[in-house]
N, C-alpha and C positions, 0 to 999 in steps of 0.2 A: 662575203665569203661563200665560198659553194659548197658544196654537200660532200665533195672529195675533200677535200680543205679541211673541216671538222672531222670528219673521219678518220684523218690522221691524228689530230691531238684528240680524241675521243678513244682512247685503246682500253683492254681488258685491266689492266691493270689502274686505271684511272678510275675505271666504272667498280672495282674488287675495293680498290679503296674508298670512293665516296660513300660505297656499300658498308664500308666496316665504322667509317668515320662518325656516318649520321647516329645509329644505336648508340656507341659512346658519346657522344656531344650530348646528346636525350638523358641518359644515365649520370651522368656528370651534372647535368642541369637537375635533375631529379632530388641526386642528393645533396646537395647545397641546400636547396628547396627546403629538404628536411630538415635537413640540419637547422638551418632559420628558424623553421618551426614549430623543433622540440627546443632551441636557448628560450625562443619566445615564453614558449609553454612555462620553463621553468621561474624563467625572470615573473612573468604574472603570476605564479604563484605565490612569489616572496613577495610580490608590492603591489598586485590587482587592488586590493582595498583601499590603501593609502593611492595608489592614482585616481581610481573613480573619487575619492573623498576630495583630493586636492581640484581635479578639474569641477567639481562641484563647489569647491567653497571660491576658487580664483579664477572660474567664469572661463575657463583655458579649454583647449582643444590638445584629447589623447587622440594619440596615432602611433599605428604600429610600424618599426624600424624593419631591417632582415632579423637583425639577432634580439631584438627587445622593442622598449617604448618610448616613445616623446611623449611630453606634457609642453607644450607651448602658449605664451602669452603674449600681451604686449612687453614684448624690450625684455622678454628673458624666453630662456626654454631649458628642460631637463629633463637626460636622456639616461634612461637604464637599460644598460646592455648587460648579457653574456657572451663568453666566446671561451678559445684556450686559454688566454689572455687572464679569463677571469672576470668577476663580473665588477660591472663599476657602473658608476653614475658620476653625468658631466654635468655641470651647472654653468650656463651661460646666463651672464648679466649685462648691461651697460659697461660697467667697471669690475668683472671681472671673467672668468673663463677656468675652472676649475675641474679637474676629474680626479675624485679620490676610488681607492679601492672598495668594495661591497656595493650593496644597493643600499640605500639613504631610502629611511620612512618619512613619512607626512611630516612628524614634527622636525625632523635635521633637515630640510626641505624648505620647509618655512622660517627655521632662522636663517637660513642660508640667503633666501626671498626678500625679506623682512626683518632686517638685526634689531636688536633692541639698542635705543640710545645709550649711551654710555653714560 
């Protein structure tokens, strides 16, 4: 393509837009960002103790989501989010796959993990 050739699809209005385009895409980016950041913030403060306590006692690996945490094992993991939505905690097992409403502490956690036999 030659230099006239570009110069035609390269107009004022192209360069005025990619101009206005990029700041929004960056700001846009920015706040999601936060937003992430402050669910996070919030979600650890209802459950930072019961996750550090759980991945200490079942050997598990925390990690942080966009909007909250995982605690992952072998053959299970459980995630606590916030969002609009509300907050919740998912429970994935072998046999089952569960998301109820609120954040679930260490002990609803562990019987969820771990039932007691019947």
């Amino acid at each position: 393509m030659s230099g006239e050739g570009l110069s035609k699809m390269v107009s004022g209005e192209f360069i005025r837009a990619t101009v206005t385009l990029i700041p929004v895409l960056l700001a846009m980016w920015w706040v999601l960002k936060l937003q992430g950041y402050l669910w996070r913030r919030t979600v650890w403060t209802a459950i930072g103790q019961d996750a550090r306590r759980l991945e200490a006692e079942l050997g598990a690996r925390l990690s942080y989501r966009w909007t909250g945490y995982q605690l992952a094992g072998d053959g299970w993991r459980v995630r606590w989010a916030g969002g609009l939505r509300g907050e919740t905690t998912a429970v994935q097992t072998a046999d089952r796959d569960e998301r109820v409403p609120g954040l679930l502490d260490a002990d609803a956690i562990h019987q969820v993990l771990m039932p007691k036999p019947a």
